[in-house]
ZAVODREN-470031 format. One record per residue (C-alpha): x, z negated, y. Coordinates in steps of 0.25 Angstrom, whole numbers, plus 5000, padded with zeros to 4 digits. Layout:
// residues N
XZY;...
This chain:
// residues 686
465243974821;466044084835;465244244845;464144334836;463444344825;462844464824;464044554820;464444624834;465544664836;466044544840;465744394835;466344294844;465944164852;466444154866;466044094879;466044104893;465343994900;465344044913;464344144908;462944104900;463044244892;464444234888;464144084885;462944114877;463544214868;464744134864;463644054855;463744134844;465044094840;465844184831;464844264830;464344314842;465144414852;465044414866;466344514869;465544614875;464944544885;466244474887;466944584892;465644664901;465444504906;466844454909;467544514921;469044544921;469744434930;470544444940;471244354949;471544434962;472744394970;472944264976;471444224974;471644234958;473044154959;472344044967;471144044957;472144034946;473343944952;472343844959;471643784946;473043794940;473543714951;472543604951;472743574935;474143564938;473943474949;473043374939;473943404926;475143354932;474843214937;474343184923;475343244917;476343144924;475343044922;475343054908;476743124903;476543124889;476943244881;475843324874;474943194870;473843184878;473843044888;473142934880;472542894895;471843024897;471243024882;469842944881;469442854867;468042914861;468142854848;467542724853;466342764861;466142864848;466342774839;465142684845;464442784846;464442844831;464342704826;463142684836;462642824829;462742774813;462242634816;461142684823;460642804815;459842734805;458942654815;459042684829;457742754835;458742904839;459042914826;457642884818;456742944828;457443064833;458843104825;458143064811;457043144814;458043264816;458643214802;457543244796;456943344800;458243424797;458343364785;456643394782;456943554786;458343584780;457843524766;456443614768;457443744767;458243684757;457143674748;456343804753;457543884750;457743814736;456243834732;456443994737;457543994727;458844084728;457944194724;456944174736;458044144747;458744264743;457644364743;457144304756;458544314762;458744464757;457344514762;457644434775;458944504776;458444634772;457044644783;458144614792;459444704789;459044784777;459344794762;461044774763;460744634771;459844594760;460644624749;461744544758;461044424759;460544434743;461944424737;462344324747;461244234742;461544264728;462944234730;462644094735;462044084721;463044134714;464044064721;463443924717;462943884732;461443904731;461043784732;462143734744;461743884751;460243844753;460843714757;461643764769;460443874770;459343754773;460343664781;460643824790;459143874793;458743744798;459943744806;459843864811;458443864814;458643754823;459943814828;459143914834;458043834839;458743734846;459743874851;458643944856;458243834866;459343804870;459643944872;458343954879;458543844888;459943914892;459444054893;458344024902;458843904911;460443924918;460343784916;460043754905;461043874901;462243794911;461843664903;461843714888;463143804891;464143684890;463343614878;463143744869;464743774872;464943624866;464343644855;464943784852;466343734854;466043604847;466543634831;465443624820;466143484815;466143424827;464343434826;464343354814;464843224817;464043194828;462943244818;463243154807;463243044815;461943054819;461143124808;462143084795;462743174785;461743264780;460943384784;460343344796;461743324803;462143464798;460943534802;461043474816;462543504817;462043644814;461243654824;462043614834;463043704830;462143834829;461243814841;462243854853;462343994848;460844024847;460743934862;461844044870;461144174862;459844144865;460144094879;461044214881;459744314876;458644244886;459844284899;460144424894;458644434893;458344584900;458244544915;457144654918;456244634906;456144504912;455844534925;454644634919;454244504910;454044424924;453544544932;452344554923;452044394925;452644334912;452944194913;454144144909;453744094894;453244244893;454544304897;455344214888;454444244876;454244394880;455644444885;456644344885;456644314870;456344444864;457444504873;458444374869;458144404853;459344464850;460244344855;459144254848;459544314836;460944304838;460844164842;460244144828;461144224820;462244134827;461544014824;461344054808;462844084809;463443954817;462343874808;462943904795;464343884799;463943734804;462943724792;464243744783;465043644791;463843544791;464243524778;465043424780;463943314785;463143344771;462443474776;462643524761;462743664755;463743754756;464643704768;464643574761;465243654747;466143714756;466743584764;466843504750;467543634745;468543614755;468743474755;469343484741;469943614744;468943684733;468943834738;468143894728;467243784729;467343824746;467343964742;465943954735;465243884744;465843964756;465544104751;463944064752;464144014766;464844164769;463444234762;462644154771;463444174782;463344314781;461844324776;461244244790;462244314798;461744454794;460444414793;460244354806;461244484812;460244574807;458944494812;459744504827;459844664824;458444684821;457844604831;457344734842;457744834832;456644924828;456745024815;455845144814;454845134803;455145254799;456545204796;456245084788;456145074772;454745034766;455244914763;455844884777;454444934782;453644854773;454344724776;454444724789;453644674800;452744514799;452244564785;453844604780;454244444784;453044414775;453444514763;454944454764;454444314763;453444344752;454644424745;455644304745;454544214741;454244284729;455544284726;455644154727;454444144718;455244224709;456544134709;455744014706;454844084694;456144114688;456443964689;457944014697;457643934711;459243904711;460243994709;460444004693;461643904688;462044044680;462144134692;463344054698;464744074701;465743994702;466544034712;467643904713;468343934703;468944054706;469144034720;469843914717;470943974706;471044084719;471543974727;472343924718;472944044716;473144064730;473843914731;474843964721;475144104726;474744114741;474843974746;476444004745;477644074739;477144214743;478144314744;478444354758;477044314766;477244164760;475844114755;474644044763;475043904764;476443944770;475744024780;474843904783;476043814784;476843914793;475643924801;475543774803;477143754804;477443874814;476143874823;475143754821;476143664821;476943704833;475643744842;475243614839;476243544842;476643604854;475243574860;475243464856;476643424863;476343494877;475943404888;474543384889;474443424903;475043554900;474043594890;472943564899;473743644910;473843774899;472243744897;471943754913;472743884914;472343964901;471043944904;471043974919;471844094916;470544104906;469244074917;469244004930;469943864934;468343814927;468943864914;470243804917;469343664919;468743674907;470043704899;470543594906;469643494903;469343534889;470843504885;470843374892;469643314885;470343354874;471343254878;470543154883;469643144870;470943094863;471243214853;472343294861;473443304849;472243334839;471543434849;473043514852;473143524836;471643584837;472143694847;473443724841;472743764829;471843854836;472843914844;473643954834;472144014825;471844084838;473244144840;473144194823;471744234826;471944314839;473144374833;472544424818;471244454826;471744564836;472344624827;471244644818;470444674831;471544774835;471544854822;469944854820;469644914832;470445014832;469745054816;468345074815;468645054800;469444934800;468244864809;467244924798;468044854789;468244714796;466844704801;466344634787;467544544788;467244504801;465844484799;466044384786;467144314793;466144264805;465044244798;465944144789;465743994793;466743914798;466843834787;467043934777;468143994784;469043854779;469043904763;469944014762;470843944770;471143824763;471243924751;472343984755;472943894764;472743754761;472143654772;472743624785;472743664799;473343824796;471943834786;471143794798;471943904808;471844014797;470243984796;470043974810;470744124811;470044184801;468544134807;468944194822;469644314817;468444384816;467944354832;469244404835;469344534829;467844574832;468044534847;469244584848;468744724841;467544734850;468544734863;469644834857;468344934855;467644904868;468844954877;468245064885;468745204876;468945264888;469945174892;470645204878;470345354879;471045374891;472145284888;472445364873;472445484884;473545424890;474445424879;474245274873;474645214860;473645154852;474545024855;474545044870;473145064868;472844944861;473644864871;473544924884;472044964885;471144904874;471744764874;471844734888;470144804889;469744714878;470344584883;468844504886;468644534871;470144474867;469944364874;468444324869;469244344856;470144244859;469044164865;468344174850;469544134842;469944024850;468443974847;468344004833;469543954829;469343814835;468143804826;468843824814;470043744818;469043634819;468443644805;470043664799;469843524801;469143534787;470443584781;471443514789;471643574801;471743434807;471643434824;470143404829;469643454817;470143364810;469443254817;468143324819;468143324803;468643174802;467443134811;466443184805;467043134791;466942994796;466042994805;467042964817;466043014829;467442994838;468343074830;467443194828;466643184842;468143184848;468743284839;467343394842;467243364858;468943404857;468643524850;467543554860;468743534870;469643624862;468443734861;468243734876;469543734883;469943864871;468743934877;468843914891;470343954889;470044084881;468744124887;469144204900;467744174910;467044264921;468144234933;467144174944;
């Protein structure tokens, strides 16, 4: 997952394909922030006279005159014309066959893919049992000592009672697991990001030919990787791993791209006035000057890594996502809850350590200022004396014959949680006084919004939708934008999945409008409380550093399994993107401007609406911008608990291996993605 990851201010994803900075930062997903630059970058619009009506009514003009011979054409109702739509499953079809008949002996597959195979497969078992043989007592001294070199004595306690939760917990063994399966994932995600960022950072085009592919792959949701994956590696690790890296490499691509262009222009000119070559300047200045994206980029790559390492899970990647999705498919929410909550600790522990590698890279601490243990550990001999400290550790642990966590140190978790839930069923599901339990707000949900917005999409002509596209989105960019939107919906219809597709979009519609709602208003209320925000910081930060997956548990425990549980998910994971956006606008407004309008006699209320909203629109709309995306990625995994629609599908085709049910479903959710960006992205006007 989008948009951030060290803990600024604002965590977000956005993009704006016009510009290659704006377009970079929206790698990081939910995690990284590019609000400020968004509103020093983007000039206000505006259309003057007659020349902004023409560049408005024009475009308008010709979709009208190219939507109404079709719409007479083919006058059906809402239903998209069977004419216009396209038959993949065949070719698809052949083509996965082709792929399974021809995995075990063709010469692509033995001498190239298998190789691939197996050198993941060689590498993410030599961690698996590297980290076994270090014991829990040897990882977790090395991952405290780590954590405390970089950040001090609170991060390494942090990352301690992580670790030894995961013990008690009963998820030792599956945290090493998805620990093995994420640094070898990772550490390829950042190789293979880092030159492809390289490539984009130092050739416009190279940068104008990866732009559209890394905003394919961003757009694309995880499940939508796997089956392609599958097809070609199996179930199994490799297939995961691969998938993982796929998923992870963009962000680390658009950061490190985005640090070698911001590279300072005059230290580059002094590198080539004193004869460096251009290998020299790259090593000399470009990189060490890029070290904080690069940093960033990794810290994304950690982050989007897990939450794809988790969901691999369901192709046989094995540890904790694959408790979690067996959890869920017999509707076990202890048995979720335990294997999630590990998934949170190591979540939080990479995020925080890789955060405060970012912070300390160029930051110099007098030695006068440091503890002796800081001073004795620090420097080529400190990595040394931190190695050799977690090795005798491990040492220890093995001595004492306690490689594994101890049976008799365990917790069972399940239990409880599960008498909770049923609990919950009998009280809060429904018959509460007044406020009526959760399932009757999931069904009045369903019944008095998803149902209707659905339907009522789903009924309007279909050239009247693409006609709504064309003009939000010119009202949005230019008549490019409108283009796109256009053409985005329409392939939606040709691909054959219109009525599934509308489904998709009426349940993001009414997640966005929930989202945007509950997410302004905390915003509104924080910013103006240096305490409340104080307050809601921790709670923002767990909530993004929280995987998509786990996001699925507390739902189906409180509301049961269908399209509502999916929507409440999908608010809950972009909520915090909105409130942190929106927050960083409200403060931003110059004080001058709220000064002198205090002066003149207005309310907190006026003030609110008549001054600091209207000053912080750029940062409203990226936060709309960020809902609509990051809702769309959890709509898409509700397919796990009945949310139906493209997700659905997605799910299906990776369950039976249907290559033209799941490729069909992903490239109409990469459709969905791109017209709801293009429509809530506003661009620099040309």
């Amino acid at each position: 997952m989008t948009a951030t990851p060290t803990h600024t201010p604002t965590d977000a994803r956005a993009d704006a394909p016009s510009e290659a900075p704006q377009s970079a930062e929206r790698a990081a997903g939910p995690r990284h922030s590019r609000t400020a630059s968004a509103q020093q970058d983007r000039p206000r619009r505006t259309l003057p006279g007659r020349a902004g009506r023409r560049g408005v009514l024009l475009p308008m003009g010709v979709a009208v005159a190219l939507l109404i011979p079709l719409a007479v054409a083919f006058p059906g109702a809402g239903s998209w014309p069977a004419a216009l739509a396209v038959d993949l499953s065949g070719p698809l079809g052949r083509a996965g066959d082709w792929i399974i008949d021809h995995r075990d002996n063709h010469p692509l597959f033995l001498y190239f893919f298998g190789h691939i195979s197996n050198a993941v497969v060689v590498s993410v078992r030599a961690v698996y049992v590297l980290l076994l043989a270090a014991g829990w007592t040897g990882v977790t001294a090395l991952a405290a000592l780590v954590a405390w070199r970089l950040a001090g004595i609170r991060l390494a306690l942090t990352c301690a009672a992580a670790f030894a939760a995961c013990g008690l917990l009963g998820m030792w063994v599956p945290t090493m697991q998805t620990l093995a399966l994420m640094v070898v994932a990772v550490a390829a995600s950042v190789v293979l990001g880092a030159l492809l960022g390289l490539a984009a950072g130092l050739s416009p085009r190279a940068d104008r030919a990866l732009r559209p592919v890394l905003d394919t792959m961003q757009i694309l949701p995880a499940f939508a990787y796997l089956l392609p994956m599958v097809l070609v590696f199996g179930i199994g690790v490799p297939a995961a791993v691969l998938a993982t890296v796929v998923y992870a490499a963009p962000p680390m691509a658009r950061l490190t791209a985005l640090g070698l262009r911001e590279a300072d222009a005059g230290v580059m000119e002094a590198a080539a006035s004193l004869g460096a070559t251009g290998r020299q300047r790259l090593l000399t200045a470009r990189l060490p000057l890029a070290r904080r994206q690069l940093l960033l980029g990794v810290n994304q790559a950690i982050m989007t890594g897990l939450s794809m390492a988790v969901i691999a899970s369901v192709i046989g990647a094995g540890g904790l996502g694959d408790r979690v999705y067996q959890a869920l498919a017999s509707v076990d929410v202890g048995a979720a809850l335990a294997a999630g909550i590990p998934i949170v600790l190591l979540a939080v522990v990479l995020d925080r350590t890789a955060d405060a590698a970012g912070r300390r890279i160029g930051a110099t601490v007098p030695v006068g200022e440091q503890g002796l243990l800081r001073r004795v550990f620090s420097g080529w001999y400190g990595r040394l004396l931190t190695l050799l400290a977690a090795v005798a550790a491990a040492v220890a642990g093995r001595i004492a014959g306690s490689t594994l966590w101890p049976e008799s140190w365990t917790v069972s978790l399940a239990a409880p949680v599960n008498s909770a839930v049923a609990w919950m069923t009998d009280h809060l599901y429904s018959g509460v006084p007044v406020v009526g339990g959760t399932a009757d707000w999931a069904a009045r949900f369903t019944g008095w919004i998803l149902d209707p917005l659905r339907s009522g999409l789903q009924a309007a002509p279909w050239w009247l939708l693409l006609l709504v596209a064309a003009a939000l989105a010119l009202l949005a960019g230019t008549w490019r934008t409108a283009l796109t939107a256009v053409l985005a919906l329409g392939a939606v219809g040709v691909l054959g999945v219109w009525e599934a597709s509308l489904d998709t979009l009426s349940q993001v519609l009414a997640a966005v409008a929930v989202t945007l709602v509950l997410g302004f208003a905390i915003a509104v209320g924080t910013a103006r409380s240096a305490r409340a925000e104080r307050l809601l910081r921790p709670v923002l930060d767990v909530c993004q550093t929280l995987p998509q997956f786990v996001y699925l548990i507390p739902v189906v425990a409180l509301f049961g399994v269908g399209r509502a549980p999916a929507a409440a998910a999908a608010v809950v994971y972009a909520l915090p993107a909105v409130v942190r956006i929106t927050v960083q606008g409200l403060r931003e407004v110059d004080p001058t401007v709220v000064e002198s309008a205090r002066s003149l006699g207005a309310t907190r209320s006026q003030l609110l609406r008549q001054v600091q909203l209207p000053l912080a629109r750029p940062a409203l709309l990226l936060a709309v911008n960020q809902a609509v995306v990051l809702v769309l990625a959890v709509v898409i995994i509700g397919g796990l608990v009945g949310a139906g629609a493209l997700g659905y599908d997605v799910v299906l085709g990776l369950a039976q291996g249907d290559l033209a049910t799941g490729l069909v479903a992903g490239a109409a959710i990469v459709c969905l993605g791109l017209l709801l960006d293009r429509v809530t992205q506003p661009v620099k006007e040309a």
